[in-house]
N, C-alpha and C positions, 0 to 999 in steps of 0.2 A: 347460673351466672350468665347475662344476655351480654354479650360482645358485637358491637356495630360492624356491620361489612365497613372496609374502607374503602374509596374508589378509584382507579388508576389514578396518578396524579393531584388527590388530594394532599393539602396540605398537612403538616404535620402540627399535633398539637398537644394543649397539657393534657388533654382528657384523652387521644390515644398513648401518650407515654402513661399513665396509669390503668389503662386498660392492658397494654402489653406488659404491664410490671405484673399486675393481679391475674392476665392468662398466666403465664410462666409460672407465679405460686399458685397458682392451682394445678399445674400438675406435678410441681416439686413440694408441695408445703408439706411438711411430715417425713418425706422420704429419704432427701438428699441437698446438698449444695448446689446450686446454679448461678451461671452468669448469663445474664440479660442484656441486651440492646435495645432497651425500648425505643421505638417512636417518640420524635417530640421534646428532644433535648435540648435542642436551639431553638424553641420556642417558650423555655423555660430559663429565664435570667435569676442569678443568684440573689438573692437579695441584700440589705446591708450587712444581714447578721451570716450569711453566708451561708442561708439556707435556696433549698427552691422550694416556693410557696405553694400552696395548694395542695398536698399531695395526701395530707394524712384522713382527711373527710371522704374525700370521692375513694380512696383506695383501701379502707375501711368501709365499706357500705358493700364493695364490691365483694372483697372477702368476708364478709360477717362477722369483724373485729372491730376491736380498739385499734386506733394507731397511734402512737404518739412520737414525736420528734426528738431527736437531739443535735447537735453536733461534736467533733471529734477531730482535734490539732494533731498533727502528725509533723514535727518540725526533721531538718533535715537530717538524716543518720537515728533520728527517734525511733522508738519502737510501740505499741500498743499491742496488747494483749485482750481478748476475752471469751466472756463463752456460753451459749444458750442453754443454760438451765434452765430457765422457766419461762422464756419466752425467741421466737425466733423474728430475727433480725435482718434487714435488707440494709446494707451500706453502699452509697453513694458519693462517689466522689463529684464534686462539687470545684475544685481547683486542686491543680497536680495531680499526680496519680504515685501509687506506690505497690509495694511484692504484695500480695496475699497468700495467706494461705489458710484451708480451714480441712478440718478431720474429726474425727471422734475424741470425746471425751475418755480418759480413762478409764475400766472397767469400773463399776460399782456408784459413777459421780455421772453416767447421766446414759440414756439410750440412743443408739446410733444407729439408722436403718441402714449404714455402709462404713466399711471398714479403711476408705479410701482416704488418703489428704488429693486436697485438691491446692493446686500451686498455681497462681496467675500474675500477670501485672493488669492492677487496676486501674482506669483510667474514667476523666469525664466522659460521662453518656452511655458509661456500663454501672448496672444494679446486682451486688451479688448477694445472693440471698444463705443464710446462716441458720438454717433450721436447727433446732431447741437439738440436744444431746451433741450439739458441735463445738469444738470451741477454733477461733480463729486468732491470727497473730499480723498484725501489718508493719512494714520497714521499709528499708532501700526507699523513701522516699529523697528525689533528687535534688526537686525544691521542696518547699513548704506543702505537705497535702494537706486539707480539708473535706472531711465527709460526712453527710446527713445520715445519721444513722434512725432508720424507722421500726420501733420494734411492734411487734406483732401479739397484742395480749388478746388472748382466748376471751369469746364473747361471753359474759356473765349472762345468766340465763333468769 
């Protein structure tokens, strides 16, 4: 994977916020949970449908996947549930922020490289990434959250 020097005082852009997203799963993808601060947040405006544009081609090519998009309402006191069986997932808040929390699957419904939950509040400009045998749960949103969820399908050969 070829990663750009950045330079003192370069500006920030889409193309290092997907560079920063895709260093971090490459050294989390399979192992564990993580949360990310990529570069490049505020260079990236939501668009109508309340995605950020651009992310699943260049951040795909980088990891040697599929990517594909979705989005996910989180109203307030709502709850959402789920969980990476078959493919692992990066969620991005987009507007509001809300609780996370992600850990292992059950014994026998899916493989966990860590036995750990991880507990956080998610906010815009953080990516946290839900590697395959995890499953995760989001709430305590204060206002309305919204977040781009990018899953991550293993490259057909």
């Amino acid at each position: 994977m070829d990663f750009e020097p950045v330079s003192e005082g370069a500006a920030a852009s889409p193309g290092r916020f997907v560079r920063d997203l895709a260093l971090c799963l490459s050294v989390h993808r399979d192992r564990s949970p993580a949360l990310v601060w990529p570069e490049g947040i505020d260079d990236l405006v939501a668009d109508a449908s309340g995605e950020l544009p651009g992310l699943t081609g260049p951040l795909g090519t980088l990891l040697g996947c599929e990517v594909t998009s979705s989005a996910l309402s989180l109203p307030v006191g709502g709850r959402s549930d789920g969980d990476t069986v078959a493919t692992d997932l990066v969620l991005l808040p987009v507007r509001g922020s809300c609780r996370g929390r992600v850990g292992p699957l059950p014994p026998g419904q899916g493989f966990a490289a860590s036995e750990h939950t991880l507990e956080l509040r998610l906010r815009i400009g953080e990516a946290l990434y839900v590697p395959r045998g995890f499953a995760y749960s989001l709430d305590s949103a204060h206002t309305p959250c919204r977040l781009q969820v990018l899953a991550l399908h293993p490259a057909r050969w």
